[in-house]
N, C-alpha and C positions, 0 to 999 in steps of 0.2 A: 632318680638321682643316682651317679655314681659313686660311689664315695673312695676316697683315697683309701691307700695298706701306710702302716706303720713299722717302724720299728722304732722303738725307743729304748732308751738308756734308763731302766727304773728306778735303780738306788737303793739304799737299803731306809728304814723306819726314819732316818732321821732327816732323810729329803724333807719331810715335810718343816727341820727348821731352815733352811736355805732358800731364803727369799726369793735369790737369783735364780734360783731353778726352777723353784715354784711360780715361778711368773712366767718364766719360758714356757711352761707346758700349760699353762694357761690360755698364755697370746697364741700358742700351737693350736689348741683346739679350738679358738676364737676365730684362725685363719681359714676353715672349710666350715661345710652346711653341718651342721647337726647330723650325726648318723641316725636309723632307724634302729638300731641295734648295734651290737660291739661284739665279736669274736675276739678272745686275749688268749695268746700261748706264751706262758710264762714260763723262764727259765727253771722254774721250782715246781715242777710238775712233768715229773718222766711217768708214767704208767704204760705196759703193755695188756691189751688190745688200747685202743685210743681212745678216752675217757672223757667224758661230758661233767662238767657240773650241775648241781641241784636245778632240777627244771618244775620241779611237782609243789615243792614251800622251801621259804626262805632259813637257813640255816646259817651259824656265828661263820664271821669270815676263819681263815687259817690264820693262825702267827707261827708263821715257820720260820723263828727266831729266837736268839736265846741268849740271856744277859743284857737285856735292856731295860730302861727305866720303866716304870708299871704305864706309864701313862699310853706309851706306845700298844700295851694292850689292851688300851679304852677305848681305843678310835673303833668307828663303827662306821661301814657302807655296806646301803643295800638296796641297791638298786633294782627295778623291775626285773623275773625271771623271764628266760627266753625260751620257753617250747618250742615256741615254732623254729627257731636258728637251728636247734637242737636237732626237729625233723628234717631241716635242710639239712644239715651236716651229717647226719646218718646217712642221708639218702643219697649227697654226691659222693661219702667215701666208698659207702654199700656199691657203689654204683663201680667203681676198682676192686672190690672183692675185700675194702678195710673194712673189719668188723669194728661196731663203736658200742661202747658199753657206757651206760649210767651210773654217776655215783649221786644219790641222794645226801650224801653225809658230806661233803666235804665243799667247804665255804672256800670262794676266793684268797688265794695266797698274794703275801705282800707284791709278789712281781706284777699282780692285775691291780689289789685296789689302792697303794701307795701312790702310782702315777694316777691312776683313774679320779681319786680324791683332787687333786689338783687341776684338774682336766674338764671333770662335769660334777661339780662338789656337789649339785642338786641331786646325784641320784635318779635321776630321769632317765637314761638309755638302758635300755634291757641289756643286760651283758648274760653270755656265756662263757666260761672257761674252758682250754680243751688241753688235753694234755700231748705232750711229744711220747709216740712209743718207741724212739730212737733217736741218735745224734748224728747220726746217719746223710751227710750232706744231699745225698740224693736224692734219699728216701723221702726226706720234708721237702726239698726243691718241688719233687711230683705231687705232693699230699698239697701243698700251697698252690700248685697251678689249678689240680682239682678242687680247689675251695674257691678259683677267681670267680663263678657267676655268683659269688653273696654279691659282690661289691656293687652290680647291677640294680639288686633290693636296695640298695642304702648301709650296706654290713660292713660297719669299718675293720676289718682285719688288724690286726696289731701284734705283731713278735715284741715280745718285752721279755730284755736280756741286759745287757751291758757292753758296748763295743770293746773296752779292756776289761778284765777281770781277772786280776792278781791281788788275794789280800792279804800277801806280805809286803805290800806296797802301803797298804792302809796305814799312816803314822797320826792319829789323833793330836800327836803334842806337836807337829811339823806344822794343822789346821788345814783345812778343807783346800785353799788355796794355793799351797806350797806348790812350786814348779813338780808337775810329772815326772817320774822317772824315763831315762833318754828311750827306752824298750816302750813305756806305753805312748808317748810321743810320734815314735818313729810308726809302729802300727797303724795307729789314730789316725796319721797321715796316708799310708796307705791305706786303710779300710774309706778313707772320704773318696780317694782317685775312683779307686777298683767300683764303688757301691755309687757313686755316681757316673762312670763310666756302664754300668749294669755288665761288668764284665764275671759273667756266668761260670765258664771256666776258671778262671782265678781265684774267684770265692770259694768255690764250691774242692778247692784242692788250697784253701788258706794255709793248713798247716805246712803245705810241702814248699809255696811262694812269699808269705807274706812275712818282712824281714819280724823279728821278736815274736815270732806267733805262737810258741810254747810257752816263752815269759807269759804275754801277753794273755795267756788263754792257758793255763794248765790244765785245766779241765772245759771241753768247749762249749759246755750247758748253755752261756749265757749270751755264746755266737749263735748258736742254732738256732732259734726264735729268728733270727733274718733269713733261713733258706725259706720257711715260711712263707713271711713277708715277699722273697724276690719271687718266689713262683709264685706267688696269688698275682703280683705287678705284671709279672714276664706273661704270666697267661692270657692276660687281658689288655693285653696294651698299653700298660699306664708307661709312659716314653719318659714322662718330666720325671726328674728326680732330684731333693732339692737336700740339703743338710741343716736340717730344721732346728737343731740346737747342738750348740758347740762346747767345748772347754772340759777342764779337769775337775775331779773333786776327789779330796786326797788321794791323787795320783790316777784317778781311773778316768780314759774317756769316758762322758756322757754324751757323746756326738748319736746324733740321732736324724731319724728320715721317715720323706716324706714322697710316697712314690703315689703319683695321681697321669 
């Protein structure tokens, strides 16, 4: 089985009360096979050399957030650990000269298991987490084409970021709904052309073409997770590329993809 790359739009703790979204990424992972396991590079997880999660026993997820109501740090997932991902991932970065380093201590952050709860609530896919050791558009472009033979195993790859990410735009008393601001709009629309176009060059030099792309992305943590995503796709051939969930929520795209 092959299995498709991801990129998705993760959201912060409180996706999980937003029914409209939580059904999207629902029906999203309802529409392909089961993966055999899950690679997750989350926007919340820079380390340099390139970092693994717990592979040896199960450790508390991360809540790398701050100021929310207690309950959000009650949730609990814990899905089966991945050694063996682990060995493949060592052994095709090893195999470019990345060194990969183990962290036993550190549980999945909100960007892997916030979407992941919604997605496979049973806890059943072995996930690994990995970390970005740079923002570096090229550098993940190449780090994701040599990660494309997972998808051969069944290893759903998944960048999980946010396609806008400005949270001076975030207005709580405005409601999840309120029309987007015209900067994450106008992005939103071009990141759908360019990332369904799989235009390599244009992505990969966002800040210098893409109109609002400084608004849109002050900091570009939460874009990096799809250079990922396009090089594991671009390496392997996955041609189709489809915009698997669309719309705003308090101003930020959640537009998200599916490259198979």
């Amino acid at each position: 089985m092959t299995a498709p790359v991801l990129y998705l739009s993760h959201g912060a703790p409180p996706l999980a009360d937003d029914a409209r979204w939580t059904q999207q990424l629902a029906d999203w992972s309802s529409s392909f096979t089961k993966p055999t396991s899950i690679l997750m590079i989350s926007a919340h997880w820079e380390d340099v050399p390139v970092t693994v999660s717990p592979t040896q026993r199960q450790v508390p997820l991360t809540y790398d957030f701050y100021g929310f109501p207690q309950h959000y740090y009650e949730v609990e997932y814990a899905p089966p650990l991945a050694p063996a991902l682990a060995d493949e991932v060592t052994g095709l970065l090893g195999g470019r000269g990345l060194e990969v380093r183990r962290d036993e201590t550190r549980g999945l952050d909100h960007g892997a298991y916030v979407p992941l709860v919604e997605m496979y609530p049973d806890a059943d896919v072995p996930v690994l987490q990995m970390s970005m050791p740079t923002l570096d558009p090229t550098t993940l472009f190449e780090i994701g084409r040599t990660l494309a033979p997972l998808r051969d195993q069944g290893t759903l790859v998944v960048g999980s970021g946010f396609t806008t990410h400005n949270l001076r735009w975030f207005n709580p008393r405005a409601g999840a709904d309120a029309p987007p601001p015209a900067a994450s709009a106008e992005f939103d629309h071009w990141a759908q052309e360019a990332v369904e176009a799989q235009d390599v060059d244009a992505l990969v030099n966002m800040l210098d073409v893409a109109p609002a792309a400084h608004e849109a992305h002050p900091r570009t943590e939460h874009w990096a997770p799809l250079y990922l995503a396009l090089g594991a796709a671009h390496a392997s051939g996955a041609t189709d590329v489809e915009s698997t969930v669309d719309g705003f929520w308090y101003g930020l795209s959640k537009r998200s993809f599916t490259f198979s």
